[in-house]
N, C-alpha and C positions, 0 to 999 in steps of 0.2 A: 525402432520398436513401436508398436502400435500400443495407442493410449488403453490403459486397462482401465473399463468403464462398470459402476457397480449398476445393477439391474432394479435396484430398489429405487422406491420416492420416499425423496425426504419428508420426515412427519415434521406436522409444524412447530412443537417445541424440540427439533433438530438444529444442530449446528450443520448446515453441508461444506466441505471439506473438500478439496481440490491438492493434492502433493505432483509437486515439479521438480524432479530428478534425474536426470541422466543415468543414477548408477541402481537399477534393478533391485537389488538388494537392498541399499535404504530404505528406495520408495517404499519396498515391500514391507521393514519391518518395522517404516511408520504408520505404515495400514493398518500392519494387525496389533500394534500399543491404540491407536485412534479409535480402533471399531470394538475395542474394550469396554468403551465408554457408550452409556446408551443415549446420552444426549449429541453425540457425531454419527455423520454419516459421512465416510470418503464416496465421492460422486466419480471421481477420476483417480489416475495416477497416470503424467505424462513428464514426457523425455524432454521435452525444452521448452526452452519460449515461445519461439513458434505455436505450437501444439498447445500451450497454454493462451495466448492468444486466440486463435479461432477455436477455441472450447470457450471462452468466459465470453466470446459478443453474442453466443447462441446460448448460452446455459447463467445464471442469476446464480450465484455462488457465493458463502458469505464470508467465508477465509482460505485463503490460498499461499500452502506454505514452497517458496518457490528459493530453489539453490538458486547461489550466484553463479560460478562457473561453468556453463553447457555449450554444447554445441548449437549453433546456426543465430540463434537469439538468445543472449545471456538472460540473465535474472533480472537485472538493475534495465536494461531496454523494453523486455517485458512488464515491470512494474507500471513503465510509465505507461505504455501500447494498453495495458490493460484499464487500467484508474481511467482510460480515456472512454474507454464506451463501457466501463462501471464503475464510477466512479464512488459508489457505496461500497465496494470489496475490501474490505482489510485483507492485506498481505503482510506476512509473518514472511522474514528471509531466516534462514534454516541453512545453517554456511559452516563451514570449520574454518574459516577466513576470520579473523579477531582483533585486525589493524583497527586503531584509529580513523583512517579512511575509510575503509569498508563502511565500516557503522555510516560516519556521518557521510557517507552518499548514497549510501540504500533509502536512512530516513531522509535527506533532501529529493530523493526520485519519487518521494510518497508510500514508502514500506512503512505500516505501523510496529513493527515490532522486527527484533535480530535475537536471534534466538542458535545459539554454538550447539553443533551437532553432538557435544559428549558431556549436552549437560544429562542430568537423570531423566528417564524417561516422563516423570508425571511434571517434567517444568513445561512439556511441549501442550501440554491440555491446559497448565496456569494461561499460560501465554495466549493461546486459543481464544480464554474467557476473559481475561484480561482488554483483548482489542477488540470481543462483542460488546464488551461495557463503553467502547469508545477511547479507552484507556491508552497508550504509546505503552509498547512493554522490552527493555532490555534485559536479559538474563544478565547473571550475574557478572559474567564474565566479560559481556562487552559493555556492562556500566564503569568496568574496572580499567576497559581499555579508551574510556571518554575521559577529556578535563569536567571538570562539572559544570561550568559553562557549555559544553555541549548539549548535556542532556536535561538540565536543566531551566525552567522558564517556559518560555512561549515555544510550543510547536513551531517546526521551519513547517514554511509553505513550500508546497511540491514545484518545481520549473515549469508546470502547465497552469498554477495555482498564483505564481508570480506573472504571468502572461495575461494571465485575465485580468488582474491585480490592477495590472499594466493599462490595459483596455476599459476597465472599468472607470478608470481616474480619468481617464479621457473625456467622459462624460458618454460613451457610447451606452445602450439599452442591451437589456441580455439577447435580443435578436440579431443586435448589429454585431454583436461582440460573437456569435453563437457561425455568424455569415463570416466573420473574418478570420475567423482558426477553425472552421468548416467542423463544427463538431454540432451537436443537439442542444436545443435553448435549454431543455433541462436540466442536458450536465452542464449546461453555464451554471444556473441556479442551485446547482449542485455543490457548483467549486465555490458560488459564490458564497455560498451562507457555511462552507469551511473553512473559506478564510474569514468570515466575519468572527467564528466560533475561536479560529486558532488567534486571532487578532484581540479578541477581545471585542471587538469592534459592533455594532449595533444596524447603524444607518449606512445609508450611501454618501451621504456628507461627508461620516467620522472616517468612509476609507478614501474618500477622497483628500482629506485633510491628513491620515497616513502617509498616502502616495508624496503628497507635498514634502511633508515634514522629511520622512525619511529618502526623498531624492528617487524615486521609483520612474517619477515622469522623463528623469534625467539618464534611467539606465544607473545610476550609480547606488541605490539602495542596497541595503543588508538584507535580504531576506529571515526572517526569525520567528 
């Protein structure tokens, strides 16, 4: 099915909106609860990863609510393919999937928010405003399906987020580091002052002195 693309520009006190679903009818009838709203605009509606992929390295999108289970490129491979060349996107997973696992490796892939498909329609616009404030957001139900320990404390760093993490402790420059996982110096600078943010962390000393403490250099770290 071909991506349904809206014809409008987003205004600048707009949310733009991107939904990734395989089943027609969802997409559909989270378009028309979204476009209820006049601070959203849906930009897209596409059928998989794939198609969410090469729409977000041509188009700047500020939330993308994207299923896990599709055809050709799931949700969770998507997450990452995309946080890679926009690494400013908040994605919201949008799932009737409610395991324990689900959750914590959507948020490990870099999804800010999980969000169950039968919660009320106005928790899908909380959630929305929730992770333009910067915010991690779990609806209700998959706070209920985490120990508290999962969800609570230090954001986990994304697996491109611990690579860098990786690189950085090395003593490498966001150039070298940017030439060695072949991505843009930017989005190094990008990841990197996210995990300084998720860390706590300030200087390049204090994640260098991380990486030590917590064993990163050794590959045996926790990520958290």
């Amino acid at each position: 099915m071909s991506p349904s693309m809206s014809n409008g520009n987003t205004l600048s006190n707009q949310v733009s909106v991107v939904i990734v679903d395989d089943h027609p009818m969802v997409a559909e009838g989270i378009q028309s609860i979204l476009e209820s709203y006049d601070d959203i605009q849906v930009r897209a509606t596409l059928t998989n990863g794939r198609e969410a992929v090469a729409y977000l390295k041509n188009n700047k999108i500020d939330v993308v609510l994207m299923d896990l289970n599709m055809p050709d490129i799931g949700g969770l491979t998507a997450t990452e393919m995309v946080l890679e060349s926009r690494p400013d996107t908040r994605i919201l997973i949008l799932t009737m999937h409610d395991s324990p696992e689900y959750i914590s490796t959507a948020l490990s892939h870099g999804a800010m928010g999980y969000v169950l498909k039968d919660v009320p329609t106005e928790e899908i616009k909380t959630a929305i405003d929730s992770v333009m404030r910067g915010k991690r957001y779990l609806c209700t139900g998959a706070k209920g399906s985490l120990e508290p320990s999962e969800h609570e404390g230090r954001e986990q760093l994304t697996s491109r987020e611990q690579t860098v993490l990786l690189q950085l402790a090395q003593g490498k420059s966001n150039k070298e580091v940017a030439n060695e996982l072949n991505i843009s110096v930017r989005t190094v600078e990008t990841h990197r002052k996210n995990i300084k943010r998720k860390l706590g962390i300030s200087s390049t000393a204090g994640l260098t002195r991380y990486a030590i403490e917590h064993g990163v250099l050794h590959g045996t770290g926790v990520y958290m």
